[in-house]
C-alpha distance (Angstrom), angle and dihedral (degrees) to the residues before:
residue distance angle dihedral
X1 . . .
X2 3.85 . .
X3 4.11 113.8 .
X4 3.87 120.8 -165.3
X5 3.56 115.9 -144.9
X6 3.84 87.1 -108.4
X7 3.67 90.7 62.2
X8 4.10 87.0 47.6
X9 3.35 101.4 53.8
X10 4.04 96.6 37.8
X11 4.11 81.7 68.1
X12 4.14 86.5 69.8
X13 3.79 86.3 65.6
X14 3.75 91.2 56.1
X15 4.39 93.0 62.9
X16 3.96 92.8 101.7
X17 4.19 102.0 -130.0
X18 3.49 98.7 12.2
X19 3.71 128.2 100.5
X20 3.99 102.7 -160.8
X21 3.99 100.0 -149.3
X22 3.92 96.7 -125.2
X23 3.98 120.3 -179.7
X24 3.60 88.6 -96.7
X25 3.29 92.1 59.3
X26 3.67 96.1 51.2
X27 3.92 82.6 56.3
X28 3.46 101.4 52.1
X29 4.14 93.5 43.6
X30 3.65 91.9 43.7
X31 4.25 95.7 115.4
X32 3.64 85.3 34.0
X33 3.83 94.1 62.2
X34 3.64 95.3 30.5
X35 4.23 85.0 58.0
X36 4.04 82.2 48.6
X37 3.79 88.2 51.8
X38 3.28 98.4 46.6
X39 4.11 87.2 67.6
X40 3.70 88.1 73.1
X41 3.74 87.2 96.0
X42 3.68 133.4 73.3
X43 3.58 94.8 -137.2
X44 3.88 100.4 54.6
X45 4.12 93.4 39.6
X46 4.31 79.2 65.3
X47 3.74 92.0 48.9
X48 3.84 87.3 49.0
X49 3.29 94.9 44.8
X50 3.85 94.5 49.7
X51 3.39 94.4 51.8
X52 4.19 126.9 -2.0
X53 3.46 95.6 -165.5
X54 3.25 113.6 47.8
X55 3.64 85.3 46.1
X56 3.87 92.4 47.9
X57 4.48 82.3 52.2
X58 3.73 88.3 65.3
X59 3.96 91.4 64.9
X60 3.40 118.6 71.1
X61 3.65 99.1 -129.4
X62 3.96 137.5 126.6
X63 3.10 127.2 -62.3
X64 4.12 88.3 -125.5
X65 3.99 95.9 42.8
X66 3.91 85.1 52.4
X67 4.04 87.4 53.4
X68 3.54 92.4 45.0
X69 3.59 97.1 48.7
X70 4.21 85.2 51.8
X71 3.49 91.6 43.3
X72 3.72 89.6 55.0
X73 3.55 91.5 -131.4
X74 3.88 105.4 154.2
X75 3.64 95.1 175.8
X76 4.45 89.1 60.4
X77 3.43 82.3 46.0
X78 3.56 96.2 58.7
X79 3.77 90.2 43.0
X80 3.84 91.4 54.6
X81 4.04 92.8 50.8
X82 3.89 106.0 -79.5
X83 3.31 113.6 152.1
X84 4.12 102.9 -144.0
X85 4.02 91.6 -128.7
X86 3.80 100.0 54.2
X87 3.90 79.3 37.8
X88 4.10 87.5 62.1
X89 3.39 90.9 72.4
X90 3.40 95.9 70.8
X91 3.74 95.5 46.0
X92 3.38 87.3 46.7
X93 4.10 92.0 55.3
X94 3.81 85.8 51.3
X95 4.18 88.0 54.8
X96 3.77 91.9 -111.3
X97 3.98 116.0 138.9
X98 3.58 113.5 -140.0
X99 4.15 92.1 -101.9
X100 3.92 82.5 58.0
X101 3.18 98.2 48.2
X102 3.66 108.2 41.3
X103 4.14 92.9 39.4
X104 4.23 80.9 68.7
X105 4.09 87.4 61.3
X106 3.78 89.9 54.3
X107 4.20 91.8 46.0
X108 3.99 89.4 -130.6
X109 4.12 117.6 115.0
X110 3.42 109.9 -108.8
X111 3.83 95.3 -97.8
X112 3.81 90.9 67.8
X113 3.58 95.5 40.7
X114 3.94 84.7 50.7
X115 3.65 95.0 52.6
X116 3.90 102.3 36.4
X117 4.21 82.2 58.1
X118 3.66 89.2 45.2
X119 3.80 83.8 48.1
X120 3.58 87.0 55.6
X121 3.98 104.9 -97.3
X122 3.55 141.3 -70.0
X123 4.17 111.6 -31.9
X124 3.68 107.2 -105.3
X125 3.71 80.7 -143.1
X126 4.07 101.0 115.8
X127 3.59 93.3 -4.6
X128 4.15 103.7 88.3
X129 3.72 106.8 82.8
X130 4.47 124.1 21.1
X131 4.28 80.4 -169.5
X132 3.71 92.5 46.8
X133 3.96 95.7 42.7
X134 4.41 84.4 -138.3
């Protein structure tokens, strides 16, 4: 059986909670990581933290990737083509460690989400396929 590349790549949006950071991805988040980025230095985290949105107007994003970067909702972000690392340093702006931070995208306090990692990580069990249900 022949496979397109199409028909490749739409199997990454079939890994229930994961957002597999595909090309087009990268594309779409571009502004939204370059905004990340731009965090790097001192000078823009104080505009930032001043005030969000009129720094957020100087980026020519969407209208819902700016709201989900002020919502703080890393899991839109992703959606809308944030990469998670360029996405740290806006967590890391607000004060939140990366633990912190990414234990809000999986809804558990960051004493669960400590100790299922330390467990080893989420069971695969039920967790391979959202079309195939296993």
């Amino acid at each position: 059986m022949i496979r397109t590349i199409h028909d490749y790549l739409a199997e990454f949006e079939d890994i229930p909670g994961t957002r597999v950071y595909t090309a087009a991805r990268a594309r779409k988040g571009y502004w939204m990581n370059q905004f990340a980025m731009s965090l790097m230095k001192p000078e823009n985290r104080e505009r930032w933290k001043a005030d969000e949105t009129a720094y957020l107007s100087e980026w020519p994003m969407s209208a819902e990737q700016k709201q989900a970067i002020l919502d703080r909702d890393y899991n839109r972000c992703l959606d809308l083509g944030g990469n998670i690392y360029f996405l740290a340093k806006v967590f890391s702006t607000d004060g939140l460690s990366f633990v912190q931070a990414v234990s809000t995208m999986t809804g558990m306090s960051v004493e669960d989400y400590q100790a299922m990692m330390l467990a080893g990580g989420r069971s695969p069990e039920g967790n391979r396929s959202i079309k195939g249900g296993y």
